[in-house]
N, C-alpha and C positions, 0 to 999 in steps of 0.2 A: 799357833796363836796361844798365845799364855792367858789363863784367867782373868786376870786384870787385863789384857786386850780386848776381852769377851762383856767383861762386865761393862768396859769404856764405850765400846761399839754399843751395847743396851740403851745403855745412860743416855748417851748423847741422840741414838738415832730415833728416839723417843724421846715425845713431848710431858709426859708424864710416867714418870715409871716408881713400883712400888715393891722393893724386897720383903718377903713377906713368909709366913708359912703357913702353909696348902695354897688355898685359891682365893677367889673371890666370894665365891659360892659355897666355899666350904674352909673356912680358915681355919688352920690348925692352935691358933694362940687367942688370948684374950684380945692381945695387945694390936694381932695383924688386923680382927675382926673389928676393933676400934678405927681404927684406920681407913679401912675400907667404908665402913660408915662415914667416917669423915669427911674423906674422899666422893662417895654419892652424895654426899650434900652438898657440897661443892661443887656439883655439876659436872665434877669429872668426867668426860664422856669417854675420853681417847686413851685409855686407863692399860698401860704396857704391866705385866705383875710377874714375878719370879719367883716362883716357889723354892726357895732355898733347902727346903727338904729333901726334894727332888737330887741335889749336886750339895756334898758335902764341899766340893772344891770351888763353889758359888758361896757355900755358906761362910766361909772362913773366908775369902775372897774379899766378901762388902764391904766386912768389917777392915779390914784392913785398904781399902780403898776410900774409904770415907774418913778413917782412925776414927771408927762410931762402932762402941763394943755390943750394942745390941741391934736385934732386930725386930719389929721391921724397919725401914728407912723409905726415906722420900725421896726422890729427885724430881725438881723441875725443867725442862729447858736447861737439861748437863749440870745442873745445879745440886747440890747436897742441900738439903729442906731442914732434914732432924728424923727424929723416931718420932715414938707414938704420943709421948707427953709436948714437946713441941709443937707437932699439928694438931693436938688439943686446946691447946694455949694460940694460936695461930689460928684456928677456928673459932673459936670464942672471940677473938679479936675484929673477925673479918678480912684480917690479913690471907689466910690461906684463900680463901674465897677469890678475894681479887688477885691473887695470885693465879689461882686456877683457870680464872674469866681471862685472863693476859694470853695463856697459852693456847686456847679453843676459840678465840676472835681470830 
């Protein structure tokens, strides 16, 4: 199975998935740690996460899967969302929100 089979099988067999670096509970970036806030206000409950630190072969992978040069990244429901300053902007909107509330009804 090739990378890109591994990250499509994530993507899709998750309702919310978030490439990211470290955890949840312990984010390595400013930018994952923004996100994941984002994401708990959102009500994220079902919250799938990839520590792309973890797999250098993951990490180079998204980007090239999405053609999104940074990390972290969003997917909804097999969908590509954006990084960090999108679900900012998406959040402040209330778009991300009801995005979120679509995928957890």
């Amino acid at each position: 199975m090739s990378i890109q089979d591994v990250i499509k099988k994530q993507v899709v067999g998750n309702r919310v998935v978030l490439y990211m670096k470290g955890s949840p509970d312990s984010p390595q970036c400013g930018f994952s740690a923004n996100a994941v806030q984002i994401l708990r206000a959102c009500g994220a409950s079902e919250l799938f996460t990839v520590n792309v630190l973890e797999n250098p072969e993951i990490r180079q992978g998204i980007k090239e899967y999405a053609n999104w040069p940074t990390i972290p990244q969003l997917y909804v429901n097999g969908e590509f969302v954006g990084g960090s300053d999108i679900m900012a902007e998406m959040f402040k909107s209330g778009e991300l929100k009801t995005l979120i509330e679509k995928t957890t009804a």
